[in-house]
PDB file of N, CA, C and O in Angstrom:
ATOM      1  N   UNK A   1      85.153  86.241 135.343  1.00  0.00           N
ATOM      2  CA  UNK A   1      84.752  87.168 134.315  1.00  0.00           C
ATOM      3  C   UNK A   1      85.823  88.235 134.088  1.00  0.00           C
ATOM      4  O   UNK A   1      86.014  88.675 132.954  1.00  0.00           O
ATOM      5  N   UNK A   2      86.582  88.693 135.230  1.00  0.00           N
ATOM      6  CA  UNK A   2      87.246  89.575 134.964  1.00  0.00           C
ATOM      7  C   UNK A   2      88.785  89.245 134.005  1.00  0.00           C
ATOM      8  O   UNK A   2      89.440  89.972 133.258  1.00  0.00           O
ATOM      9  N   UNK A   3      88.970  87.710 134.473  1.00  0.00           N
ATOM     10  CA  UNK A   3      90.422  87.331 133.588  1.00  0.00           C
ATOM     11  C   UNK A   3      89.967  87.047 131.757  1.00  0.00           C
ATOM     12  O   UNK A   3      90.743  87.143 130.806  1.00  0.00           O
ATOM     13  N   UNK A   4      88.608  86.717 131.715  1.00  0.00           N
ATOM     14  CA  UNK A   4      88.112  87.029 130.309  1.00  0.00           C
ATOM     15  C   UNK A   4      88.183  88.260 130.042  1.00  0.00           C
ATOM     16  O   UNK A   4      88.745  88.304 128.947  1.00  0.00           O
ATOM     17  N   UNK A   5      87.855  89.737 130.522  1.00  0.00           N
ATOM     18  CA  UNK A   5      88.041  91.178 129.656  1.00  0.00           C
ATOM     19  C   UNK A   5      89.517  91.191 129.811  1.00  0.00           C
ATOM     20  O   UNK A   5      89.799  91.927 128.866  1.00  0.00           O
ATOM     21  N   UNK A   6      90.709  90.862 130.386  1.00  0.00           N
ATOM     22  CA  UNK A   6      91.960  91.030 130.312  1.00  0.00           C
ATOM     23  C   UNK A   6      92.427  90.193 129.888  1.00  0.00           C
ATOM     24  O   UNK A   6      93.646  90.266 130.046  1.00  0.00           O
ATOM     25  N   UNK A   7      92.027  89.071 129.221  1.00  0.00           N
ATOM     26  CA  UNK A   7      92.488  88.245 128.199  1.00  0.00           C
ATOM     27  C   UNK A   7      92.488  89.255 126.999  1.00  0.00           C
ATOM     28  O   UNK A   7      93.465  89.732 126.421  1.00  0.00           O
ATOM     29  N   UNK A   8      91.030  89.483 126.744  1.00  0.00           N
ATOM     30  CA  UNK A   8      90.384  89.731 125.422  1.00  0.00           C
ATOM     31  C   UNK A   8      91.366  91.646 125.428  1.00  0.00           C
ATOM     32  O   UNK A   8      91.392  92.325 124.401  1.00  0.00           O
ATOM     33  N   UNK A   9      91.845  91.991 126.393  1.00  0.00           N
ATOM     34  CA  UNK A   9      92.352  93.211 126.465  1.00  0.00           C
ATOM     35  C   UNK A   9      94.291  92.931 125.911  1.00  0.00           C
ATOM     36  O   UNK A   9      94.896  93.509 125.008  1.00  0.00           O
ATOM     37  N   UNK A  10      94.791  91.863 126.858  1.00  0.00           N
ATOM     38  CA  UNK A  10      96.185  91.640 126.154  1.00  0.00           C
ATOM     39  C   UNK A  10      96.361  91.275 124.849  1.00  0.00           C
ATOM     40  O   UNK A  10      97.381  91.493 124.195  1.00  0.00           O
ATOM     41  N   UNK A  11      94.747  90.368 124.219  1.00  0.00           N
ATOM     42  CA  UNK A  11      95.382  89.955 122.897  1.00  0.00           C
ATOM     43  C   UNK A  11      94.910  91.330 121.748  1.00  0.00           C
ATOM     44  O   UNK A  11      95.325  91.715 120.655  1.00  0.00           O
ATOM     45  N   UNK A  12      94.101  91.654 122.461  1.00  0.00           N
ATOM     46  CA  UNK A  12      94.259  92.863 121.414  1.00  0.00           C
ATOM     47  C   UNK A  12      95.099  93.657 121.355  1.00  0.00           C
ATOM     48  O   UNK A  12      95.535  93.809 120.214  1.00  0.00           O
ATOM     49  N   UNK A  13      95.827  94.649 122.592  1.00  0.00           N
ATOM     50  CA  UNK A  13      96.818  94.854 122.709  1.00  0.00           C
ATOM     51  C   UNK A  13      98.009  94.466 121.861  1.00  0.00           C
ATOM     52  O   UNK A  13      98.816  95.209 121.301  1.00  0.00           O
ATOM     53  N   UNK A  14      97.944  93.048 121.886  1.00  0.00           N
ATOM     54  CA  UNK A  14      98.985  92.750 121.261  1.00  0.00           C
ATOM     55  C   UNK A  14      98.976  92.373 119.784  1.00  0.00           C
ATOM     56  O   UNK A  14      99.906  92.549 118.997  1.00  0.00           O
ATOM     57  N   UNK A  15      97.978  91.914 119.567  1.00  0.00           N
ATOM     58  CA  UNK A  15      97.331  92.288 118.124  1.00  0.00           C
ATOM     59  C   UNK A  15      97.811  93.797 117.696  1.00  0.00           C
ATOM     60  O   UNK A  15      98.336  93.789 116.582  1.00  0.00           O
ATOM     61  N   UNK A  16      97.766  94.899 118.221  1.00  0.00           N
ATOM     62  CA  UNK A  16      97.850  96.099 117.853  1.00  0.00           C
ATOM     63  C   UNK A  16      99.185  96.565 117.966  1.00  0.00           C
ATOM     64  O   UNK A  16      99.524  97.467 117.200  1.00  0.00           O
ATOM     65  N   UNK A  17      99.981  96.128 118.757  1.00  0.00           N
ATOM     66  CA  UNK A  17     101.554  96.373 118.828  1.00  0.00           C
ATOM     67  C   UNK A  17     101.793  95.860 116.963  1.00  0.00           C
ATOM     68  O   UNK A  17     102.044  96.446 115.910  1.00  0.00           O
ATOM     69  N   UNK A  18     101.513  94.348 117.440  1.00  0.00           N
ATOM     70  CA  UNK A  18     101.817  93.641 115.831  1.00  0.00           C
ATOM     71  C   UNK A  18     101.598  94.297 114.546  1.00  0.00           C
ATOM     72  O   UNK A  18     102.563  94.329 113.782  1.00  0.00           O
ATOM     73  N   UNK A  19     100.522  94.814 114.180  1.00  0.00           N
ATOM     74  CA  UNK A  19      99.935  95.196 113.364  1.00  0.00           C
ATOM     75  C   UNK A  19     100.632  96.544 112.891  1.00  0.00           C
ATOM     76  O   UNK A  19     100.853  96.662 111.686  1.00  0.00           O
ATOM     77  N   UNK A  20     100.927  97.384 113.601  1.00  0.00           N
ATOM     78  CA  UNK A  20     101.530  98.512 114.183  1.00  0.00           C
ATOM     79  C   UNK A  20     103.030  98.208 113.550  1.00  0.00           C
ATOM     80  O   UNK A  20     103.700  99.156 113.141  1.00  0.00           O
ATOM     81  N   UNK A  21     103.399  97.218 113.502  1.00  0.00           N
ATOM     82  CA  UNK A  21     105.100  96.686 114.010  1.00  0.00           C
ATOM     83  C   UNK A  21     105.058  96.833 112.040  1.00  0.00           C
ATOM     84  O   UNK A  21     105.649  97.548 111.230  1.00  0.00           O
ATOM     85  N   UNK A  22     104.308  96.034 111.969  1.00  0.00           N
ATOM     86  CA  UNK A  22     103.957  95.344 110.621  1.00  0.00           C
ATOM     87  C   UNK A  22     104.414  96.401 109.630  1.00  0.00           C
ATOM     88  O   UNK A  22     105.503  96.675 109.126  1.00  0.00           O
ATOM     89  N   UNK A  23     103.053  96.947 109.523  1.00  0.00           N
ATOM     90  CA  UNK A  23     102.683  98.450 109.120  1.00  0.00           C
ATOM     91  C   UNK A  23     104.015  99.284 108.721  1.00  0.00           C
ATOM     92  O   UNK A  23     104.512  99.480 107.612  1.00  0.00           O
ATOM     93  N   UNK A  24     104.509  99.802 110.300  1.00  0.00           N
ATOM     94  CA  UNK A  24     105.006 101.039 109.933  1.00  0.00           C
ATOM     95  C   UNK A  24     107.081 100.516 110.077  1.00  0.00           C
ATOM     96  O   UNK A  24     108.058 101.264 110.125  1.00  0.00           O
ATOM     97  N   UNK A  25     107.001  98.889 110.106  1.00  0.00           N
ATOM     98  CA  UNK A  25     108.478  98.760 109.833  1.00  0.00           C
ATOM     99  C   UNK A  25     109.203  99.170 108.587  1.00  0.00           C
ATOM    100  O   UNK A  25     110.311  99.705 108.543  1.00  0.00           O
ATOM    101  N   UNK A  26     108.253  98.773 107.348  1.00  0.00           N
ATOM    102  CA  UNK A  26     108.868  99.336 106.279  1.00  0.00           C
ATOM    103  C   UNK A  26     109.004 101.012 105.842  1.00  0.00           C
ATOM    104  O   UNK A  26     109.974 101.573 105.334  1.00  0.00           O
ATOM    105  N   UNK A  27     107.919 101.482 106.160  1.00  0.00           N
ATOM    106  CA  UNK A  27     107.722 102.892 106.454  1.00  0.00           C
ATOM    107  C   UNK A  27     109.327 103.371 107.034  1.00  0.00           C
ATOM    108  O   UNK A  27     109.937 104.325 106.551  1.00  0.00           O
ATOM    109  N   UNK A  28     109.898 102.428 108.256  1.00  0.00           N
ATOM    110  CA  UNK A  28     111.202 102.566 109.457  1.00  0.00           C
ATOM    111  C   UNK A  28     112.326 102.316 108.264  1.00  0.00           C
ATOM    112  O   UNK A  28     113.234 103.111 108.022  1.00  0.00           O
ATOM    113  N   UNK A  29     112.147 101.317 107.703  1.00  0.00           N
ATOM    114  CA  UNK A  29     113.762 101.500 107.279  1.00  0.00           C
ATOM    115  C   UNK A  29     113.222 101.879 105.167  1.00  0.00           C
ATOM    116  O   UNK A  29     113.409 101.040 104.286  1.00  0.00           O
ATOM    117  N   UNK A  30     112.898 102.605 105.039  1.00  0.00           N
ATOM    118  CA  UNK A  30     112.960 103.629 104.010  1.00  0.00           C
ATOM    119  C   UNK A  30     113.566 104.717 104.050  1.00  0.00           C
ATOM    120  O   UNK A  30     114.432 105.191 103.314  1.00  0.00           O
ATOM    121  N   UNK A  31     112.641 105.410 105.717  1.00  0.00           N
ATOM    122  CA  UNK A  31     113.288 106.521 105.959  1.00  0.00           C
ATOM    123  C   UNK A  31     114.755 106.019 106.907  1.00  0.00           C
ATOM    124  O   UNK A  31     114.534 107.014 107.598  1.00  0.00           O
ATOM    125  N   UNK A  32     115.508 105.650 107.294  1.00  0.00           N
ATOM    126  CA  UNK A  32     116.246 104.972 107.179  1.00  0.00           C
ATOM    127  C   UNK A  32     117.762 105.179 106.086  1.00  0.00           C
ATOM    128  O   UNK A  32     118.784 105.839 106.270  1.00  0.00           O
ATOM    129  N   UNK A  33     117.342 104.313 104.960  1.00  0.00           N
ATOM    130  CA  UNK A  33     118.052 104.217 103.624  1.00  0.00           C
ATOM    131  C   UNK A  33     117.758 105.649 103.655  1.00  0.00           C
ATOM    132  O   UNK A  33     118.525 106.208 104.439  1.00  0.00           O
ATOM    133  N   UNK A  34     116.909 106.480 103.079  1.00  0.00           N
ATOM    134  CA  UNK A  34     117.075 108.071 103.069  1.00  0.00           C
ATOM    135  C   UNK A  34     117.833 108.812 103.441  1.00  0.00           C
ATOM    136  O   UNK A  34     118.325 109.573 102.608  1.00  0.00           O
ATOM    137  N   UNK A  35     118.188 108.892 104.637  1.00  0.00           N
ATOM    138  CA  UNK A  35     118.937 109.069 105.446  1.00  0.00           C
ATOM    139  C   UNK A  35     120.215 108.916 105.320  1.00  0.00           C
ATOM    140  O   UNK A  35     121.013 109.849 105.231  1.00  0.00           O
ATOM    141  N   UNK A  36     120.433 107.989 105.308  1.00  0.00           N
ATOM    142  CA  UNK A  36     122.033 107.249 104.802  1.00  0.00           C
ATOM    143  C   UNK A  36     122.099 108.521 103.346  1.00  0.00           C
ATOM    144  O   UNK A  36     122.768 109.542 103.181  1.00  0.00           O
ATOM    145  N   UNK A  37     121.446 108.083 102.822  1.00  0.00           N
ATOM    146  CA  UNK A  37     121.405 108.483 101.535  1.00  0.00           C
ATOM    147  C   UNK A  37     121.966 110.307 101.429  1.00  0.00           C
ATOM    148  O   UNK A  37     122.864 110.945 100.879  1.00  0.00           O
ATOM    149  N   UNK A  38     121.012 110.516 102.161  1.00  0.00           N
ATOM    150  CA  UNK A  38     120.906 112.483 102.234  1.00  0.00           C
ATOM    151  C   UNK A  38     122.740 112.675 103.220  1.00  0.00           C
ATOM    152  O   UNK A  38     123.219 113.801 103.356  1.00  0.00           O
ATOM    153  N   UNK A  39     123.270 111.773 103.613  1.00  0.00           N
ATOM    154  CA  UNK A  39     124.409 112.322 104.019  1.00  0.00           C
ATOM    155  C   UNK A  39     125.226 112.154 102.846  1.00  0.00           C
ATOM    156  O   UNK A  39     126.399 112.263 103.204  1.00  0.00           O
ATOM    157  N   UNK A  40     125.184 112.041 102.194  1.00  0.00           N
ATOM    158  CA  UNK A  40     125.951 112.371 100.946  1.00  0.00           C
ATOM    159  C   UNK A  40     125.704 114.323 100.045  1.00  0.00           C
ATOM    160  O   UNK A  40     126.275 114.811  99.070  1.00  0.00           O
ATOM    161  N   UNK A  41     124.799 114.804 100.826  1.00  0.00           N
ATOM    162  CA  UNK A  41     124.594 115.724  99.855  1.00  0.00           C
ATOM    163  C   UNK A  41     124.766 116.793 101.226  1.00  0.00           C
ATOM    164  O   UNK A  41     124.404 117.970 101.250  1.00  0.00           O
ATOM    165  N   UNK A  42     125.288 116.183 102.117  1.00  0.00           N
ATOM    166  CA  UNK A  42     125.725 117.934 103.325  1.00  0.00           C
ATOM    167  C   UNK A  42     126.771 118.655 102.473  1.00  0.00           C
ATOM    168  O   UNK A  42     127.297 118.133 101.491  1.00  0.00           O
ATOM    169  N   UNK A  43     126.986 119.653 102.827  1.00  0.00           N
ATOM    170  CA  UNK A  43     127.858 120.803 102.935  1.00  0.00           C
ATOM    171  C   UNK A  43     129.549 119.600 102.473  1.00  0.00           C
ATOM    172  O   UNK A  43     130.032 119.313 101.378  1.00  0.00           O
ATOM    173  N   UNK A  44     129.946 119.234 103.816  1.00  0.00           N
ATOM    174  CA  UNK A  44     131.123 118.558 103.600  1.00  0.00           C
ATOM    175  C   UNK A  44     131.224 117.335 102.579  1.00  0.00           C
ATOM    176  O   UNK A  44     132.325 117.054 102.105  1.00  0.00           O
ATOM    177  N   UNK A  45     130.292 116.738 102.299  1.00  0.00           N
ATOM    178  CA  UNK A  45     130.658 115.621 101.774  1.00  0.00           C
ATOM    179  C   UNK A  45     130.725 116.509 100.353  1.00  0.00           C
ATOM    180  O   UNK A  45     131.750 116.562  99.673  1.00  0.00           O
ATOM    181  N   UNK A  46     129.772 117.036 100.088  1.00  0.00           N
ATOM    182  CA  UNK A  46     129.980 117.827  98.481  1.00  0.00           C
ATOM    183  C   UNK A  46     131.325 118.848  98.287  1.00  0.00           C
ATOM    184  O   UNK A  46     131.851 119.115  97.207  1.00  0.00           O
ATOM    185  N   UNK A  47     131.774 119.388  99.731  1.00  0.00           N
ATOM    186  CA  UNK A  47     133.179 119.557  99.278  1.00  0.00           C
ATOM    187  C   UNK A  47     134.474 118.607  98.742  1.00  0.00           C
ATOM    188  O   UNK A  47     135.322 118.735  97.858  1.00  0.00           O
ATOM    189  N   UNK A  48     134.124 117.466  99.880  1.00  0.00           N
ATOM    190  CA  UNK A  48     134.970 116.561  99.452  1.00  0.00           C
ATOM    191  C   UNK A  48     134.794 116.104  98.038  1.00  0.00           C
ATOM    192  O   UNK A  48     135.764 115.987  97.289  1.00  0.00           O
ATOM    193  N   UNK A  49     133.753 115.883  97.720  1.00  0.00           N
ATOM    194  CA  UNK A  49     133.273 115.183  96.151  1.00  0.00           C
ATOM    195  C   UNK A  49     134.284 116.561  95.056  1.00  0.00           C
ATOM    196  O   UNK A  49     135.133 116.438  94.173  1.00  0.00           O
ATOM    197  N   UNK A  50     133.769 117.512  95.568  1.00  0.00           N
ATOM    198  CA  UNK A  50     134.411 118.444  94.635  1.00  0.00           C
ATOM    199  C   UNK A  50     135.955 118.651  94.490  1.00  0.00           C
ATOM    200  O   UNK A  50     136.483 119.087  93.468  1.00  0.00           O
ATOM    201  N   UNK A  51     136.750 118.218  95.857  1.00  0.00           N
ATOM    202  CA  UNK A  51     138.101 118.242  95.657  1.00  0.00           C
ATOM    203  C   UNK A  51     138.791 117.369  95.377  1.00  0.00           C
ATOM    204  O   UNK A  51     140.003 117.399  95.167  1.00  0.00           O
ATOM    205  N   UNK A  52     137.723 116.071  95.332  1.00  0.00           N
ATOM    206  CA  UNK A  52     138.085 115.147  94.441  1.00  0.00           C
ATOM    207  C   UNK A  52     137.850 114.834  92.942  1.00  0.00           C
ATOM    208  O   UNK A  52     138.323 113.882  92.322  1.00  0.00           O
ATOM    209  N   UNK A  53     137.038 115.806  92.473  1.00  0.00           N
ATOM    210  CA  UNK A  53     137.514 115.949  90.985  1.00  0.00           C
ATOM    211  C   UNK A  53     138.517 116.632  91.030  1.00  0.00           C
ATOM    212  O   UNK A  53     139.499 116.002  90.637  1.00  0.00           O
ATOM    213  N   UNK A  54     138.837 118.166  91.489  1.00  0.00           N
ATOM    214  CA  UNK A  54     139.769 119.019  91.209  1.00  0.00           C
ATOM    215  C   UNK A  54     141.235 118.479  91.172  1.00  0.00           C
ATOM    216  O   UNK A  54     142.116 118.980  90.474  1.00  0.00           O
ATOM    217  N   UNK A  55     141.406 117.378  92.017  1.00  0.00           N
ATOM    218  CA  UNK A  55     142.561 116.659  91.984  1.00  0.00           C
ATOM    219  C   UNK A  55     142.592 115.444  91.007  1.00  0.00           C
ATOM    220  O   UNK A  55     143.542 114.662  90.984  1.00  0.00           O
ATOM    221  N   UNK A  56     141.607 115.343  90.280  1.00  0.00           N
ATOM    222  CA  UNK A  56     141.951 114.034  89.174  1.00  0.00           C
ATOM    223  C   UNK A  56     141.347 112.799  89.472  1.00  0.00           C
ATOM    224  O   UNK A  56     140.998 111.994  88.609  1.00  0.00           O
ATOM    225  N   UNK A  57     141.172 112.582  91.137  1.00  0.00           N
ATOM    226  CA  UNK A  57     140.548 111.133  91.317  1.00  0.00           C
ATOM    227  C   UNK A  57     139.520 110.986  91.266  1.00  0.00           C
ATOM    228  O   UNK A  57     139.034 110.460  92.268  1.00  0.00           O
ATOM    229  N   UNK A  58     138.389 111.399  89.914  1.00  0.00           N
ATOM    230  CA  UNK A  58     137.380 110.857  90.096  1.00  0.00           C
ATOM    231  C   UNK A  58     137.321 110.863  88.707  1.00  0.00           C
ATOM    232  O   UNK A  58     137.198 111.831  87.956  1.00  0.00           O
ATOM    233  N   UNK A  59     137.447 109.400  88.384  1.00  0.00           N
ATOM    234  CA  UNK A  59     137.267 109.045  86.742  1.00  0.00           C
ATOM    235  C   UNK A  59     136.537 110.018  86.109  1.00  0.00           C
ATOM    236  O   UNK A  59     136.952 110.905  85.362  1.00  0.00           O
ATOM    237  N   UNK A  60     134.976 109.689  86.607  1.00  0.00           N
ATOM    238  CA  UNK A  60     133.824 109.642  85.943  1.00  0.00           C
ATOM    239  C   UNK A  60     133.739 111.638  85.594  1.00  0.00           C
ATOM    240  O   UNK A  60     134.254 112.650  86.069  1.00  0.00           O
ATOM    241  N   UNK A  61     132.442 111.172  84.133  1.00  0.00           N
ATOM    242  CA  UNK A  61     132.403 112.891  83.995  1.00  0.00           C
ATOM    243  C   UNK A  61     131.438 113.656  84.398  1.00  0.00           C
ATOM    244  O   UNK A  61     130.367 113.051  84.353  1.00  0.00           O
ATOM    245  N   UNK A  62     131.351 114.672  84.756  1.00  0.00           N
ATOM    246  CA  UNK A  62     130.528 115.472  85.587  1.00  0.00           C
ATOM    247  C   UNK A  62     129.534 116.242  84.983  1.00  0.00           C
ATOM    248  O   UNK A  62     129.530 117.396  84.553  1.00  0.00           O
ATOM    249  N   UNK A  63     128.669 115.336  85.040  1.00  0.00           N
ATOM    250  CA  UNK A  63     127.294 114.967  84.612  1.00  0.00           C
ATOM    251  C   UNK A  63     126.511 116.786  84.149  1.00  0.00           C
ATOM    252  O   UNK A  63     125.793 117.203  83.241  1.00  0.00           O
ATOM    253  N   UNK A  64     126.961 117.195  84.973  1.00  0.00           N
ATOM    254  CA  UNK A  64     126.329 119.115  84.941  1.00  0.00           C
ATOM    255  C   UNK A  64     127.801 119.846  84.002  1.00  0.00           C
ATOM    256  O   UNK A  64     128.002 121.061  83.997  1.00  0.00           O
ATOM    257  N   UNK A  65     128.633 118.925  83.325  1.00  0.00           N
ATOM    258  CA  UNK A  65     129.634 119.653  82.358  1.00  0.00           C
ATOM    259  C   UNK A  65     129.080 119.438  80.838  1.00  0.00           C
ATOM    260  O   UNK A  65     129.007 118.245  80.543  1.00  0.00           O
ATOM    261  N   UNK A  66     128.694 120.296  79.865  1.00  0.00           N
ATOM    262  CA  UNK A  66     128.133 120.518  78.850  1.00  0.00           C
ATOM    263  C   UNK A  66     129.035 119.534  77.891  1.00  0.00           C
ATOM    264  O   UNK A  66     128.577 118.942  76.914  1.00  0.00           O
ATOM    265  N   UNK A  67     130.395 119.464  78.338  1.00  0.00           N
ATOM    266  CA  UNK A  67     131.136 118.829  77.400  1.00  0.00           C
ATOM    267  C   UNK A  67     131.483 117.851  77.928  1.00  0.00           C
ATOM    268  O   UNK A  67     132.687 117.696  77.724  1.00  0.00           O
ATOM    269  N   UNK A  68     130.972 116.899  78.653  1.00  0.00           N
ATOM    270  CA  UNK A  68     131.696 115.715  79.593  1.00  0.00           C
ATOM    271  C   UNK A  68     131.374 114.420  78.540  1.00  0.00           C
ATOM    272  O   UNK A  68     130.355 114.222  77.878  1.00  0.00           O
ATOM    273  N   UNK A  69     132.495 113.691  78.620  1.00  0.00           N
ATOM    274  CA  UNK A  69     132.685 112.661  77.393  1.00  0.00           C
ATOM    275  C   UNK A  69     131.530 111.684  77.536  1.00  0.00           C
ATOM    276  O   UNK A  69     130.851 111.982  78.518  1.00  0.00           O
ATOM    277  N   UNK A  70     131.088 110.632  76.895  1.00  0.00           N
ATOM    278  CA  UNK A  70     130.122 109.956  76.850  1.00  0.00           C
ATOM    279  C   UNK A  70     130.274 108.567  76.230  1.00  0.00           C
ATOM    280  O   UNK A  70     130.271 108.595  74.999  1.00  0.00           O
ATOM    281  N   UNK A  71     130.360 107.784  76.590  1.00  0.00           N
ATOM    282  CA  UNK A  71     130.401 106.245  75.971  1.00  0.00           C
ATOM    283  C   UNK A  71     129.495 106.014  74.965  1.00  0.00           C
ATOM    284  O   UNK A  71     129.862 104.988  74.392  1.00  0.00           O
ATOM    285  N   UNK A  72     127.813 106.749  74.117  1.00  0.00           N
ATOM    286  CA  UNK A  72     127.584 107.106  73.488  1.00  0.00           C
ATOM    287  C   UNK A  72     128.260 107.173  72.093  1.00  0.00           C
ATOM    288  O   UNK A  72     128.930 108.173  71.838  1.00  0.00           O
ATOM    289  N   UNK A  73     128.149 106.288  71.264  1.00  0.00           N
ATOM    290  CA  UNK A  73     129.338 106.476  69.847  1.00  0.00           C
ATOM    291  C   UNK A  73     128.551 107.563  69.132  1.00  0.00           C
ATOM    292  O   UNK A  73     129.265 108.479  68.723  1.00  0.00           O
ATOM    293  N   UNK A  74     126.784 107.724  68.796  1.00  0.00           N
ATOM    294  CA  UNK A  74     126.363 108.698  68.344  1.00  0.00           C
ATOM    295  C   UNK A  74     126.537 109.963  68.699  1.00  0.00           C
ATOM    296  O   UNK A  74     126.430 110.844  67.846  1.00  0.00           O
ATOM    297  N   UNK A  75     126.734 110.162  69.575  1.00  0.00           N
ATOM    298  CA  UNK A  75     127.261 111.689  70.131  1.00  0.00           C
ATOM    299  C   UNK A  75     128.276 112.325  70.027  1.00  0.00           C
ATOM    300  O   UNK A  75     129.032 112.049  70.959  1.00  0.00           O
ATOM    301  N   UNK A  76     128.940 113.509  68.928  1.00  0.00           N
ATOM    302  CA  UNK A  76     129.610 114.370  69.125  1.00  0.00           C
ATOM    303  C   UNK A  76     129.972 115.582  69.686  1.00  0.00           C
ATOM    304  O   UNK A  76     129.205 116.544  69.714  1.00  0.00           O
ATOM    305  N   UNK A  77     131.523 115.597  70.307  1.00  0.00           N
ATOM    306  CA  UNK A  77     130.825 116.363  71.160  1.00  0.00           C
ATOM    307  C   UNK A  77     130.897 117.660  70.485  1.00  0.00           C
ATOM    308  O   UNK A  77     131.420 118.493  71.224  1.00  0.00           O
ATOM    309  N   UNK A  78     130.535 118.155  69.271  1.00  0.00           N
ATOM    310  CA  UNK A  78     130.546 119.812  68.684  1.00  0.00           C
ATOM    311  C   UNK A  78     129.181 119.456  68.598  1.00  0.00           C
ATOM    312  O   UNK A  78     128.808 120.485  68.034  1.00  0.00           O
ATOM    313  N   UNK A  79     127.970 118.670  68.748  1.00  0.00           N
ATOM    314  CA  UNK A  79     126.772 118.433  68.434  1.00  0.00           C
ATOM    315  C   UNK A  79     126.021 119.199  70.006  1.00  0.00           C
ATOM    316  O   UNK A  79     126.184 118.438  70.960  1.00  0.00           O
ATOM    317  N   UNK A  80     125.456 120.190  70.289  1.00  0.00           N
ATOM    318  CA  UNK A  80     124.865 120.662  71.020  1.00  0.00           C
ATOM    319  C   UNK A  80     123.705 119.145  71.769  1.00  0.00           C
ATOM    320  O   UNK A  80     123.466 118.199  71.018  1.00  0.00           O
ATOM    321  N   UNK A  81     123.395 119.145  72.549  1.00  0.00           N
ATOM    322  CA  UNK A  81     122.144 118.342  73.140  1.00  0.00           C
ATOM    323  C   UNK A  81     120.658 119.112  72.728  1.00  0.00           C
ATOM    324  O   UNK A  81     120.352 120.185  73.248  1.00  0.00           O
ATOM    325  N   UNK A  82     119.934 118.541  71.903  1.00  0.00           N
ATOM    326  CA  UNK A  82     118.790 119.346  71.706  1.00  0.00           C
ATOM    327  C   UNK A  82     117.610 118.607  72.780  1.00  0.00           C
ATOM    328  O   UNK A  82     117.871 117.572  73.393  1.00  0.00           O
ATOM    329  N   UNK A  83     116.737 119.080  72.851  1.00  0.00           N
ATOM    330  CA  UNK A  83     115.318 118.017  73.303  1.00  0.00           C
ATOM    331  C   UNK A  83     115.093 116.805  71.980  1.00  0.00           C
ATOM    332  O   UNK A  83     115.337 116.925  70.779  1.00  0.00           O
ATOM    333  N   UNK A  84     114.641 115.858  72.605  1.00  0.00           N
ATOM    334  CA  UNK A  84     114.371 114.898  71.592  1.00  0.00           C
ATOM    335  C   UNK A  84     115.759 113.878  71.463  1.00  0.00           C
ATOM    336  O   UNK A  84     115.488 112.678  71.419  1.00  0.00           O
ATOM    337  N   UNK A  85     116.801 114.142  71.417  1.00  0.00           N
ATOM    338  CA  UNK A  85     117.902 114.040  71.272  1.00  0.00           C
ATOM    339  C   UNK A  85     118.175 112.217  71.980  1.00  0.00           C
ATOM    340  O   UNK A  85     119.024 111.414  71.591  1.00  0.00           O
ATOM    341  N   UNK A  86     117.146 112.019  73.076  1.00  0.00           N
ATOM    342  CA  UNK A  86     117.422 111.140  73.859  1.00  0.00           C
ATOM    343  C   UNK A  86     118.074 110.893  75.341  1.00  0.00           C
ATOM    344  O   UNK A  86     118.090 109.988  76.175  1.00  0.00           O
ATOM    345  N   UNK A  87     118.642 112.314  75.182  1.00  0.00           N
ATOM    346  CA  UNK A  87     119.201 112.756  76.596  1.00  0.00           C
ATOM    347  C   UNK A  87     118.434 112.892  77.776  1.00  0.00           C
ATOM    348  O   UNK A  87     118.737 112.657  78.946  1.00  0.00           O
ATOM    349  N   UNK A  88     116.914 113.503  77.039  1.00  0.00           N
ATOM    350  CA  UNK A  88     116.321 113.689  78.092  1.00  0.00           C
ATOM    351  C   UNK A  88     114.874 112.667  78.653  1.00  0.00           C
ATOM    352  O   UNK A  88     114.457 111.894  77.791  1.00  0.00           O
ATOM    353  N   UNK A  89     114.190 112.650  79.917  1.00  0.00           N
ATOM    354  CA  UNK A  89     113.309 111.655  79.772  1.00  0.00           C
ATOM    355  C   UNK A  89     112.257 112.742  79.475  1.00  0.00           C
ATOM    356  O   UNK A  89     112.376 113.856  79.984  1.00  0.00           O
ATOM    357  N   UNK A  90     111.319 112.463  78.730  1.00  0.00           N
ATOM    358  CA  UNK A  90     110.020 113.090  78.077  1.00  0.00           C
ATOM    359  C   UNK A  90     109.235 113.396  79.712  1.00  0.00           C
ATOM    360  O   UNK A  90     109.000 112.532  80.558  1.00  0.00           O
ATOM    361  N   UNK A  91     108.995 114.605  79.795  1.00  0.00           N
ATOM    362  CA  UNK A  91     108.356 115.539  80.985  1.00  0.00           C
ATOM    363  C   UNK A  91     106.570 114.975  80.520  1.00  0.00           C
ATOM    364  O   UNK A  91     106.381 114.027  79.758  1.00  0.00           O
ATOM    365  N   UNK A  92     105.804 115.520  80.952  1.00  0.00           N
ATOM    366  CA  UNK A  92     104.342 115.681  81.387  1.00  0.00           C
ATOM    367  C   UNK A  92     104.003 115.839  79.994  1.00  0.00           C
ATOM    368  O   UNK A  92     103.317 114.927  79.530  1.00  0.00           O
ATOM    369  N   UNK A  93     104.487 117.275  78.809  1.00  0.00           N
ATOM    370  CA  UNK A  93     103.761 117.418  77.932  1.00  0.00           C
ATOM    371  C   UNK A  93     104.773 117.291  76.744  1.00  0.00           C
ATOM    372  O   UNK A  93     104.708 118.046  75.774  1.00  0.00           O
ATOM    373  N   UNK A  94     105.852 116.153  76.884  1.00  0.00           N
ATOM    374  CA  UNK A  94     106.393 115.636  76.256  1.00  0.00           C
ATOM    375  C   UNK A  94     105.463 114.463  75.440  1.00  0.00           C
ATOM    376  O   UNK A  94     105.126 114.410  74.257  1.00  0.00           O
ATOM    377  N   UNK A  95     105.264 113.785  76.285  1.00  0.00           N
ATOM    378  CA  UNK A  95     104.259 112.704  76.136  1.00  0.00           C
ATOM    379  C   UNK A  95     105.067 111.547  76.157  1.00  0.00           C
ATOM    380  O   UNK A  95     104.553 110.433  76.053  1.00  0.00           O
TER     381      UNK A  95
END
């Protein structure tokens, strides 16, 4: 009788590791990728990003510059960005 409750005790056990494993692996590598991710936005790496525009090597245009060029043929750039415009994605009471 007793190797029946420690049967019925390992497979649950292990049922519950599993389940457990299951569960919260993807949960594991999300935060994970996050991670990876958020080291891009310390202190140093955003210096580096920044002294690599200041020196020229970074093609692309900088997205927070009012006048940064645009592959866009409709867009001039003496044309201000209004709302509506397409630039932006429609907020809550945008609709």
């Amino acid at each position: 009788m007793n190797t029946y409750y420690a049967l019925i005790i390992a497979a649950t056990l292990i049922g519950f590791c599993g389940l457990a494993w299951l569960l919260l692996a993807p949960i594991w590598r999300f935060l994970d990728r996050e991670e990876k991710v958020s080291e891009r936005w310390t202190k140093e790496a955003l210096a580096r990003r920044r002294r690599r525009q200041g020196n020229g090597q970074d093609a692309g245009p900088n997205p927070a510059s009012p006048d940064a060029s645009s592959d866009d043929p409709n867009k001039s750039k003496d044309k201000q960005n209004r709302p509506g415009d397409g630039d932006e994605r429609p907020g809550p009471r945008d609709g």
